[in-house]
N, C-alpha and C positions, 0 to 999 in steps of 0.2 A: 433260323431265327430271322424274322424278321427283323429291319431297321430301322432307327429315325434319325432325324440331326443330331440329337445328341447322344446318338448312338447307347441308350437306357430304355429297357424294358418298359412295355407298356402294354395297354390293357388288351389281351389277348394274343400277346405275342408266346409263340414256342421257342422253345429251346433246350438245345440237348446238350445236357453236360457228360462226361468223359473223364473217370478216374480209375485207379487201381484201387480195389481193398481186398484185403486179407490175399495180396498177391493175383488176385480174378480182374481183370479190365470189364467195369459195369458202365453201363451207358442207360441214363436217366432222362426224359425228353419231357418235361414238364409244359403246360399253359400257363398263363396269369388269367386267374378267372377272375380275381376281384383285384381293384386299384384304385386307392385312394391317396392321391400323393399332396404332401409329403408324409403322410402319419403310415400308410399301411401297402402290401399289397399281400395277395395267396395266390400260390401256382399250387398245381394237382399235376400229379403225374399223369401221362396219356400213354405211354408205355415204357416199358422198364422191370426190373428186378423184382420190387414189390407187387403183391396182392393192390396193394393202395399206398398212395403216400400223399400226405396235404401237407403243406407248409403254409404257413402265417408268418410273416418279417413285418414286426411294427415296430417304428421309431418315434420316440418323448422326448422333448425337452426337459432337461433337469440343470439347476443351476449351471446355465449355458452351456451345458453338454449335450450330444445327441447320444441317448442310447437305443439301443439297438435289443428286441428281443425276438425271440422266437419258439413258436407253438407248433410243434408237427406233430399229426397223427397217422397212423401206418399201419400196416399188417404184413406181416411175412408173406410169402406162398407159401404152399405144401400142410393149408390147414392146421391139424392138432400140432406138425412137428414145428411147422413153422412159429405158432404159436410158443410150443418149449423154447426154439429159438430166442425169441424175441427176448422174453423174462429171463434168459441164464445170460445171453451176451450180448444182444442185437440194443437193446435200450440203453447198456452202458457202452459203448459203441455209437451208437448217433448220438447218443451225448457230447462225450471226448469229440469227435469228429466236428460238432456245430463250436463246442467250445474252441476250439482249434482255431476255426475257420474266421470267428469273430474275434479273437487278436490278432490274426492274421490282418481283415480287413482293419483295425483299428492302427494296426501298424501304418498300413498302407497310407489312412487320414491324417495320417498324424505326421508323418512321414514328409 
């Protein structure tokens, strides 16, 4: 990953994230190809587990809150099985996971 002073992603910066799921250590290396700050940015995977994976993180003002949402599109590998994947577990699964991850970070603001 590259860095700045304030040590926050920016436009075209990589970055490889590192976790365990369903017990497998996956490592995801993402870009930011679009950056609009403070409202938006989108990182794409550039290699990693997925077929594809796009993320969107856009942040609104709402009666002095920031919210935070998020739009990902994706595809398994391995094709048609991948594809069964996806609809029996993989979608309810990066669900939970992003829902997870954004109390998490709201913890942290709030904190």
């Amino acid at each position: 990953m590259s860095s700045h002073a304030s040590d926050l992603l920016g436009p075209g910066d990589v970055v490889t994230w590192e976790a365990r799921h369903l017990g497998v250590r996956q490592r995801l290396t993402s870009k930011i190809i679009q950056y609009d700050a403070p409202r938006c940015f989108e990182d794409e995977q550039i290699a990693g587990p997925f077929a594809s994976f796009w993320h969107r993180h856009e942040f609104t003002g709402r009666d002095g809150t920031t919210v935070m949402s998020d739009l990902v599109r994706y595809r398994a590998p391995f094709g048609p099985i991948g594809w069964l994947v996806e609809r029996i577990y993989l979608d309810r699964y990066l669900r939970g996971f992003l829902e997870r991850r954004a109390a998490h970070l709201r913890a942290l603001a709030e904190g």
